[in-house]
C-alpha positions as CSV (number, residue, x, y, z in Angstrom):
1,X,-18.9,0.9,-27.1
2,X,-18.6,3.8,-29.6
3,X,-18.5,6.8,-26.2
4,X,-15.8,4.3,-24.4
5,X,-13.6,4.2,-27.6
6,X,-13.9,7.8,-28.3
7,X,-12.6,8.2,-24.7
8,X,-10.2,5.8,-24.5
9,X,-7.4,8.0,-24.4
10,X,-9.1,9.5,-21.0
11,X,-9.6,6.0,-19.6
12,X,-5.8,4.7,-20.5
13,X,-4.2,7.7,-18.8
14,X,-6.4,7.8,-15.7
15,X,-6.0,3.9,-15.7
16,X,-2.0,4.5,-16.1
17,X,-2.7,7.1,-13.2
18,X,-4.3,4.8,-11.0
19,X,-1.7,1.6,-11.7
20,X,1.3,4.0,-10.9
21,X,0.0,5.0,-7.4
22,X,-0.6,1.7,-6.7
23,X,2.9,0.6,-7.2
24,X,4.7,3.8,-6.0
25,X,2.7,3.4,-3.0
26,X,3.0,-0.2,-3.0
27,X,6.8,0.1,-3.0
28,X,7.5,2.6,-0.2
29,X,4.7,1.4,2.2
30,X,6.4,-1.9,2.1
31,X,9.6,-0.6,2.9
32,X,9.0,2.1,5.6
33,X,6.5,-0.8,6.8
34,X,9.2,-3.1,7.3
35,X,11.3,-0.4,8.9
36,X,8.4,0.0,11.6
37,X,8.0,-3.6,12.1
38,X,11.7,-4.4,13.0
39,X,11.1,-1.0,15.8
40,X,8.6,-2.5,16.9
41,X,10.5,-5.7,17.7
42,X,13.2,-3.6,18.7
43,X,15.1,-3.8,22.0
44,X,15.3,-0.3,22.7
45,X,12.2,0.9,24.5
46,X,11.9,4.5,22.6
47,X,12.0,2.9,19.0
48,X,9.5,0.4,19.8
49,X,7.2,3.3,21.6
50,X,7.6,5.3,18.1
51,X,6.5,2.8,16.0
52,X,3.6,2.2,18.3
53,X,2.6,5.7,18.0
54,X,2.9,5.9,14.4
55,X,1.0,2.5,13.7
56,X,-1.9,3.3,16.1
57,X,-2.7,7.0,14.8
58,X,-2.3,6.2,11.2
59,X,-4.1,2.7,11.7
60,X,-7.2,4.6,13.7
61,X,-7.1,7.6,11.1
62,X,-9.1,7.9,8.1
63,X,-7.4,7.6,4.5
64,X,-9.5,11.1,3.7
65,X,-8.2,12.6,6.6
66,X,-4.8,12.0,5.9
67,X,-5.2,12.7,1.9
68,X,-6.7,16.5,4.0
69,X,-3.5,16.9,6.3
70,X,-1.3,16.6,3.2
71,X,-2.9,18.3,0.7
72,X,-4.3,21.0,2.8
73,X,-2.6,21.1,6.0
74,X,1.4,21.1,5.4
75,X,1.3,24.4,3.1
76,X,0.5,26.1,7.1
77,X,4.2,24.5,7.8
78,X,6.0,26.1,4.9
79,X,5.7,22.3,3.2
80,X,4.8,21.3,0.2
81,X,5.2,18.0,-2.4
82,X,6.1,18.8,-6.1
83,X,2.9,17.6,-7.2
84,X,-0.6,16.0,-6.2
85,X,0.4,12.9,-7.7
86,X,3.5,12.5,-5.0
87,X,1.5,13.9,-2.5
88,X,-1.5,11.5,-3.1
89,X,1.5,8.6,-3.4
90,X,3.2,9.9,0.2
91,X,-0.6,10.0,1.9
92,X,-1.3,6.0,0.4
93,X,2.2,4.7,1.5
94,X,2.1,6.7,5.0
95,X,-1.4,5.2,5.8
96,X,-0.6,1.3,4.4
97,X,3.0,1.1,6.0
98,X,1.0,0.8,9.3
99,X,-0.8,-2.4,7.8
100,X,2.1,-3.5,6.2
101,X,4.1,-3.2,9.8
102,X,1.3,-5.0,11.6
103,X,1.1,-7.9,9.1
104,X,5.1,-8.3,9.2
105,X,5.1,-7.9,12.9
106,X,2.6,-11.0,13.0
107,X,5.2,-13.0,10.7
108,X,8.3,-12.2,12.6
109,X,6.7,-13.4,15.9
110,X,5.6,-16.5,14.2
111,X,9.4,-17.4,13.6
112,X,10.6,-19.8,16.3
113,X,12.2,-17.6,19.1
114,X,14.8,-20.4,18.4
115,X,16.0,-18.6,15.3
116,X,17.0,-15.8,16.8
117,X,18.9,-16.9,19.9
118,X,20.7,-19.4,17.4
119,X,21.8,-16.3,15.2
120,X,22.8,-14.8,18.2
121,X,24.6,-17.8,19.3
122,X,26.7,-17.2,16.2
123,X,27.5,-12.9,17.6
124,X,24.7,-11.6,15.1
125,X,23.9,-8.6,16.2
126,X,20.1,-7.4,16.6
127,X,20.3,-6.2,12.9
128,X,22.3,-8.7,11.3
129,X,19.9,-11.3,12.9
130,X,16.5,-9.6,12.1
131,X,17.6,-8.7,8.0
132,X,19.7,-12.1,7.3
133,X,17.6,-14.8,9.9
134,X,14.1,-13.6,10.6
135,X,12.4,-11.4,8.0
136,X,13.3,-13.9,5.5
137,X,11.0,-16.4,7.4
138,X,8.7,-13.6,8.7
139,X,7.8,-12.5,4.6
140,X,7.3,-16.0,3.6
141,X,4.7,-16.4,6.4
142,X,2.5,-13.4,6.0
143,X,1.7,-13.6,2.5
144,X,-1.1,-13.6,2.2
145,X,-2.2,-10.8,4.1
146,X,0.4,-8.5,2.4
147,X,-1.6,-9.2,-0.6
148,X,-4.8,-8.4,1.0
149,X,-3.2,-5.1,2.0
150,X,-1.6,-4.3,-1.5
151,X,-5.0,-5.0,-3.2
152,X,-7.0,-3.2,-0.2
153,X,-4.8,-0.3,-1.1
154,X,-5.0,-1.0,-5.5
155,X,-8.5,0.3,-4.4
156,X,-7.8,2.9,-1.9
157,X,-6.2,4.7,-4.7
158,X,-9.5,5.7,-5.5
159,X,-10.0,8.5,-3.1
160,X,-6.9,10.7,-4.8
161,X,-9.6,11.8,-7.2
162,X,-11.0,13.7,-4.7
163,X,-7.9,15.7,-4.5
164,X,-7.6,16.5,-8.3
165,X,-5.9,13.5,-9.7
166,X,-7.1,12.0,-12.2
167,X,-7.4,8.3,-11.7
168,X,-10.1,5.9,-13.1
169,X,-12.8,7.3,-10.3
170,X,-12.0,10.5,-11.8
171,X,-12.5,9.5,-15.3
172,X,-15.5,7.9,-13.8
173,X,-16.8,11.3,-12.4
174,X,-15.9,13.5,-15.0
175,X,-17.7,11.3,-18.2
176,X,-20.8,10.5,-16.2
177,X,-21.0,14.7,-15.5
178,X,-20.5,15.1,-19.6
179,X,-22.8,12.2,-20.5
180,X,-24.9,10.6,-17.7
181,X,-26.9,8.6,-20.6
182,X,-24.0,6.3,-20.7
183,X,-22.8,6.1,-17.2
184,X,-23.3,2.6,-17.2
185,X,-21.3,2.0,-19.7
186,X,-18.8,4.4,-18.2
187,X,-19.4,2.2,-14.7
188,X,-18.4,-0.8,-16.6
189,X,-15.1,0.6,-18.2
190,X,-14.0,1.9,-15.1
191,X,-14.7,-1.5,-13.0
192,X,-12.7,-3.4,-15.4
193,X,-9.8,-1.1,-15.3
194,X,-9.8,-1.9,-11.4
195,X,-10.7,-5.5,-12.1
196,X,-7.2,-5.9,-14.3
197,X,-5.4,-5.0,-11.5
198,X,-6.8,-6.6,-8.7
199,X,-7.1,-9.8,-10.2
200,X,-4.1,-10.6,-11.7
201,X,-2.8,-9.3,-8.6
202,X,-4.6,-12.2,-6.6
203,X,-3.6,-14.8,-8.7
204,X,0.0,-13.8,-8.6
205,X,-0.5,-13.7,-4.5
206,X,-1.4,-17.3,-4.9
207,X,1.5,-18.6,-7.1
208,X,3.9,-17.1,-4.6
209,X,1.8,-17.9,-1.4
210,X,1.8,-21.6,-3.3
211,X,5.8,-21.2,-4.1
212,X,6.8,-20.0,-0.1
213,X,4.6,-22.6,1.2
214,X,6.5,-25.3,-0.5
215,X,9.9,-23.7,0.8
216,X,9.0,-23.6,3.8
């Protein structure tokens, strides 16, 4: 306990490091996910094509790979993020919008068809009627497996520290290096800092997937 308290200050920011990719990526996989789940229930052929093609390649690509592309492979296009910290944040929320799409996709085509031609009934337009009619109903039925994707990514954070940010694997690599007679208690630290976010995280999945279920 004595080497974890002398290196708390290392664990708290690498912690800090890890929780704020998690919710920066969190936050815009969710939205450009729900941008490419309504083109993917679009009525115009070449939007739903485009969303197809994004989903598949980033679905059927490795996290690592993309983490390579971004880190390593833009600077050959004259393009480059301000930090690795964004760029690690731009690779997680590329790669977990097209889980985040898929999900929502599978909760807008559970909403009665019904809905839709009601709202239209009424002279929604496609946009009106998908943002005021159906992804209301469509979040409230996929729940659950937005929370499986939000903690599968809490964790997928930990590959940005093979990229030179320092998250809790990073911590994790650099202290066992220094003092591999306490890696175990190093091992230990590290789990818990992921533990604190993924299970609070569940719980709180549970409340809401407990809350929606009673609304609907």
């Amino acid at each position: 306990m004595q080497f974890i308290s002398d290196n708390s200050d290392l664990l708290w920011s690498a912690w800090l490091t890890t929780l704020s990719l998690a919710v920066a990526s969190g936050v815009c996989a969710l939205v450009l996910g729900t941008v490419l789940a309504g083109m993917r229930v679009s009525p115009v052929p070449p939007l739903r094509g485009l969303a197809t093609f994004y989903v598949e390649v980033f679905r059927n690509t490795p996290l690592t790979v993309v983490f390579f592309f971004l880190f390593f492979g833009l600077v050959y296009v004259d393009l480059q993020f301000p930090s690795r910290f964004t760029t690690a944040v731009a690779a997680l929320s590329l790669y977990t919008a097209s889980f985040v799409s898929e999900a929502l996709r599978s909760g807008i085509n559970a909403v009665p068809p019904g809905q839709a031609e009601a709202a239209r009934a009424l002279g929604l337009g496609f946009g009106q009627t998908l943002r005021t009619v159906v992804l209301p109903q469509a979040f409230r039925t996929v729940v659950p497996p937005l929370g499986n994707v939000w903690i599968a990514l809490a964790k997928n954070t930990s590959i940005a520290a093979g990229f030179a940010v320092t998250d809790l694997t990073a911590a994790l690599q650099r202290l066992a290096n220094l003092n591999a007679d306490q890696l175990l208690a190093v091992f230990a630290a590290v789990v818990l800092g992921y533990l604190v976010i993924t299970l609070p995280s569940a719980w709180l999945i549970r409340v809401v997937e407990n809350r929606v279920a009673i609304v609907r």
